[in-house]
C-alpha positions in Angstrom: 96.3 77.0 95.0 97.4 76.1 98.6 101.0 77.9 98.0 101.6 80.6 100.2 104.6 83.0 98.4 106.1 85.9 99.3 104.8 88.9 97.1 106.8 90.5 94.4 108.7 93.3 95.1 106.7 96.8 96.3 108.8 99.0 94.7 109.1 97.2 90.7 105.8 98.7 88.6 103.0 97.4 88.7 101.5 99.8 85.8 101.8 96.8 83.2 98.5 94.5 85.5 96.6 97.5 85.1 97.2 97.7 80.7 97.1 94.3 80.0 93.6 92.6 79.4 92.5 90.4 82.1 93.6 86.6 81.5 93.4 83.4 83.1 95.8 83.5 85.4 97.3 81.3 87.9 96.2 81.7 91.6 98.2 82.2 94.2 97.8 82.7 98.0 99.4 84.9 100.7 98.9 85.1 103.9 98.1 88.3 106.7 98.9 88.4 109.9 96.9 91.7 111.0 96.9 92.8 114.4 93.0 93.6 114.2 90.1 91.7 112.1 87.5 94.1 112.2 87.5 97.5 110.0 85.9 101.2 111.1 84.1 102.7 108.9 83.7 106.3 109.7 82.4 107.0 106.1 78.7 109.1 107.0 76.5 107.8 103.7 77.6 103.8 104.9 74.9 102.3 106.8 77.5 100.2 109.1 80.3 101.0 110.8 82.0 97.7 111.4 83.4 95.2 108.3 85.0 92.0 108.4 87.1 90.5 105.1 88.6 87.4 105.6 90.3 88.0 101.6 92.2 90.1 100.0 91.9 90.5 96.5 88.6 88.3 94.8 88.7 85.7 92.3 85.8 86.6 91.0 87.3 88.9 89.0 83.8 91.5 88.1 86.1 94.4 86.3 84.1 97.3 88.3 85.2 96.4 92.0 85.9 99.3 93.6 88.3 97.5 95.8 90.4 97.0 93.6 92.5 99.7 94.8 93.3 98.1 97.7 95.5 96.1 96.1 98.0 98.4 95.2 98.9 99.1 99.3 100.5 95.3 99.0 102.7 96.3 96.2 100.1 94.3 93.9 98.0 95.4 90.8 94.7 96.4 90.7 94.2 94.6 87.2 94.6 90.5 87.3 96.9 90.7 90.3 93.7 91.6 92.2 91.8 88.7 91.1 94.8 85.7 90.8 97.0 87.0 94.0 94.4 86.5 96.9 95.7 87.5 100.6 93.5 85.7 103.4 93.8 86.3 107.4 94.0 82.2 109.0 93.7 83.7 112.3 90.3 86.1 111.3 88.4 83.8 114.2 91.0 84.1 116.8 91.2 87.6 116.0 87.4 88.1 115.9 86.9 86.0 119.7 89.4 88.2 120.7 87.3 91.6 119.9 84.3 90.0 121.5 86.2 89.5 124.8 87.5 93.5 125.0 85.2 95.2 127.5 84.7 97.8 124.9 82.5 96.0 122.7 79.3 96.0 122.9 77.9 94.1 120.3 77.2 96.1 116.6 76.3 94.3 113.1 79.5 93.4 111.4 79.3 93.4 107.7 81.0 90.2 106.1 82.3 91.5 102.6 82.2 95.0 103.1 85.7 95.0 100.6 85.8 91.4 98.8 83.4 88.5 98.9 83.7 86.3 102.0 82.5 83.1 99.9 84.8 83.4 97.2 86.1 80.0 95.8 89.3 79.6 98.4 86.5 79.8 101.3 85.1 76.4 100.1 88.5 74.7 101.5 90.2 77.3 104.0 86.4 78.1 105.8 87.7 81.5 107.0 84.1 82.6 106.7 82.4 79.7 108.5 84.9 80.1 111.7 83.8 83.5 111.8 79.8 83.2 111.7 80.4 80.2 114.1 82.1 82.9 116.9 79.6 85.6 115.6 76.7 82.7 116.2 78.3 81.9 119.7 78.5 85.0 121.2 75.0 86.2 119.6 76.4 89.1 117.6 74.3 90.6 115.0 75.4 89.6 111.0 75.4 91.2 107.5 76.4 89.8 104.4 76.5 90.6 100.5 77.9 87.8 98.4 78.0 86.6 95.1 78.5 83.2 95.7 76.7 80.0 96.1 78.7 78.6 98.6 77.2 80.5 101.1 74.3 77.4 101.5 77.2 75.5 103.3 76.3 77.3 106.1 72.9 77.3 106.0 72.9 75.9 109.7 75.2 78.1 111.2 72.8 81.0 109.4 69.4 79.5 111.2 71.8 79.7 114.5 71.9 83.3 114.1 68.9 84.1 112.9 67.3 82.1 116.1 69.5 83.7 118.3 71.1 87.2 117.1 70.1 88.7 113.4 71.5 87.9 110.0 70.5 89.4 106.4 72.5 87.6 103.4 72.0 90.2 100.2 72.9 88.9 97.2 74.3 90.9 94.2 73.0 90.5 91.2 73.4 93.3 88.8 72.5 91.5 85.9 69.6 89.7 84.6 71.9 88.2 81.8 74.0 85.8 82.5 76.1 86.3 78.8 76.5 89.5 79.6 77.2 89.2 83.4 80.2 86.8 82.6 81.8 89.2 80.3 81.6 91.8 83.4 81.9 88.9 86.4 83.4 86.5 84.8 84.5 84.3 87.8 81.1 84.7 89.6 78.5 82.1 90.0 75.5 83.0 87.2 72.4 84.9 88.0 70.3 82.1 88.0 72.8 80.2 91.0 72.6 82.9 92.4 69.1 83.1 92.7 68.6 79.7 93.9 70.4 80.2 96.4 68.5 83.2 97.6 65.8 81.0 97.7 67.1 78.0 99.4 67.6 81.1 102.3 65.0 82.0 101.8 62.7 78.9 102.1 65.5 78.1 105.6 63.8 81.3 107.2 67.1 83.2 106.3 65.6 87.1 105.4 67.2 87.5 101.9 67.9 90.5 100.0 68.8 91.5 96.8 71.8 94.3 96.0 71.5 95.9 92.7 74.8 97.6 93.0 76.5 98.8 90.8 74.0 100.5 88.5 76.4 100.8 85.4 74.5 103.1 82.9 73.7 102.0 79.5 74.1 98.7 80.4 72.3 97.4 82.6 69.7 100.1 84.1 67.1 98.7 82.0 67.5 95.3 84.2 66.2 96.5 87.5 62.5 95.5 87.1 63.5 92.3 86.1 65.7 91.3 88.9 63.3 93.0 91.7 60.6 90.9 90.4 62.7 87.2 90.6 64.6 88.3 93.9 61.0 89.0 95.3 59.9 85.2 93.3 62.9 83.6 95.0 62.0 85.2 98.7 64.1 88.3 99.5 62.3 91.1 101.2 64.9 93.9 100.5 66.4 95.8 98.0 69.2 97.9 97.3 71.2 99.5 94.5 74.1 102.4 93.9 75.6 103.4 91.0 79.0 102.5 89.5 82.6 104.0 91.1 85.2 104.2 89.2 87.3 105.8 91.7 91.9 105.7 90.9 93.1 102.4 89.3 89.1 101.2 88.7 88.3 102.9 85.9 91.7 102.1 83.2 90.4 98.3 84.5 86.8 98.8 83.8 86.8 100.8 80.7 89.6 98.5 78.9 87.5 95.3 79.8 84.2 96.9 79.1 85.4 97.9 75.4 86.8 94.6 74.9 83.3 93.0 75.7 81.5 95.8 74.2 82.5 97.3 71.8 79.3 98.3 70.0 78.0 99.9 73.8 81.0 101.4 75.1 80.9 104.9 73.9 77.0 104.5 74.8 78.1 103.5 78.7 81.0 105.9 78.7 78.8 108.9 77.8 75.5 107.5 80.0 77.9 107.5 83.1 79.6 111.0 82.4 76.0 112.5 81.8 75.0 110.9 85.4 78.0 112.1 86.8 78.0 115.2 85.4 80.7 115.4 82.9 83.1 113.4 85.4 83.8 109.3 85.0 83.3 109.1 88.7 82.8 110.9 91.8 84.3 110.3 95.6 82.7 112.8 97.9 80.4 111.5 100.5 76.9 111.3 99.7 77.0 111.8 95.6 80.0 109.2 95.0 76.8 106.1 95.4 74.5 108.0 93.1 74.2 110.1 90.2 72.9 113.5 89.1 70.9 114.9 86.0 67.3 113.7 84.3 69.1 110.3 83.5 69.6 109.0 87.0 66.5 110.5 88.1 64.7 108.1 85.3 66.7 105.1 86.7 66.1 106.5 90.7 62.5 106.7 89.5 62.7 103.0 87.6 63.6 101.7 90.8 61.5 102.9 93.0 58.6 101.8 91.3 59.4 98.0 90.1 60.6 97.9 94.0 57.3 99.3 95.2 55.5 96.9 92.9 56.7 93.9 93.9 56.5 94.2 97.5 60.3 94.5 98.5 61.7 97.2 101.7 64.6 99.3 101.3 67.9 98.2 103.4 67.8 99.6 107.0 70.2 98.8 109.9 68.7 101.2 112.6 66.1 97.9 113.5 69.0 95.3 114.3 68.6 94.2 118.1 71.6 94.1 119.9 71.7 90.5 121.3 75.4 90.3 121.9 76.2 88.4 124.9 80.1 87.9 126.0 80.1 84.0 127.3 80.0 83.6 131.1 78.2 87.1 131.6 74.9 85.6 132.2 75.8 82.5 134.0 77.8 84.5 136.6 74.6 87.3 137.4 72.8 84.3 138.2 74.6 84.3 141.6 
């Protein structure tokens, strides 16, 4: 698990990861040496510009990751080479310090996991993520995070640092109020019910908690959303937010092979609910339409939403009331003179 190996050749095909049904696999580990830790995102309908992934690739393995993709620029697959061969950045903390120093930041919210989860199972020994928050928490700068994992009460303290002293919201996702059917679609995640209680342990630490519905997958598990507004709002989160399913280049031969092993009494159900939201089309990428749907469908899951959201007392996700409390070290000392 610890090995780090050089990665298989770019140019031999990959197409065979992407037919093949996901297996266990063995893990493997590479490592990054970027130049930069933090990624733009100049995408309009994103409501941040700034992400940081410590990981590449996500054991977690849920089959309808849209970054999945993002694989393929290492020469990888986007099948079970995403999920087996993970890619971390050992020097994401030096590289983040670094940033903070540059005159030219000012302090923004950084999203942890805008790509792949940042408390996937090789953070509970490499702490990639921890080293992060604790330069994040020491120079006051403003946190997101969405995560599916557990682990994320190991730093519970370094969480209360920020909250004190900058801003941090932990969303959890949670697409699915069953947990048989969630490991059939996530089958490497921690279950809905961990993932709960964590949200409340967060919670109950004065950590504002939220819950992330995303993705929406039609026909399966629309008819979920009241029940998981209600038990994120019973285990403390005060947001919500949902979008529906991409399944944007090498996403969808994943998706719809695994979902019609899983299913495969509902997959012509899902496959037509999603082209009828999409309107004829398995996905869509342009700005602004690619996170939601079209057509009465949708609008009857838009509408489901809104109300059980309404009803049990949770906000919708905004980033325009984050303070900016960054503060480079020595800045403050020095003005005293």
């Amino acid at each position: 698990m610890r090995t780090v190996m050089n990665p298989p050749n770019p140019f031999e095909s990959q197409h065979r990861d992407l037919l093949e049904p996901a297996s266990h696999v063995a893990l493997q580990m590479f490592e990054d040496s970027p130049r930069e830790i933090l990624s733009r995102n100049d995408s309009p309908d994103l409501p941040f510009r700034w992400s940081l992934n410590p990981y590449r690739g996500c054991f977690h393995a849920c089959a309808y990751c849209y970054a999945r993709p993002t694989h393929e620029y290492w020469g990888f697959g986007a099948g079970t080479d995403f999920e087996s061969k993970i890619v971390v950045k050992r020097e994401a903390a030096a590289l983040l310090r670094r940033t903070f120093e540059k005159p030219s930041w000012k302090g923004e919210l950084i999203l942890f996991s805008g790509n792949t989860d940042c408390y996937q199972p090789l953070e509970a020994s490499l702490e990639l993520t921890r080293s992060c928050l604790d330069v994040c928490a020491e120079y006051r700068n403003p946190v997101g995070i969405i995560t599916k994992g557990a682990l994320v009460l190991r730093d519970v303290d370094l969480l209360r640092r920020l909250q004190q002293e900058a801003s941090v919201h932990v969303f959890f996702s949670i697409p699915f109020s069953d947990d048989e059917v969630a490991r059939k679609v996530e089958p490497h995640a921690p279950s809905s019910r961990k993932r709960f209680e964590a949200m409340a342990t967060l919670a109950s630490a004065g950590i504002p908690t939220g819950i992330s519905l995303s993705p929406i997958i039609p026909g399966l598990n629309d008819e979920d959303l009241p029940e998981l507004l209600a038990r994120a709002k019973q285990a403390g989160a005060v947001e919500a937010m949902a979008t529906l399913l991409r399944l944007s280049g090498s996403v969808e031969p994943v998706f719809m092979e695994r979902m019609a092993a899983a299913f495969p009494d509902r997959i012509a159900k899902i496959t037509n609910r999603i082209r009828e939201v999409r309107g004829g089309a398995i996905s869509q990428g342009a700005f602004f339409e690619r996170h939601q749907g079209t057509g009465p469908y949708w609008a009857m899951i838009e509408q489901l939403f809104e109300v059980s959201r309404r009803k049990v007392g949770l906000s919708v996700l905004r980033t325009d009331t984050i303070p900016n409390t960054f503060r480079r070290l020595g800045i403050e000392q020095t003005s005293l003179f």
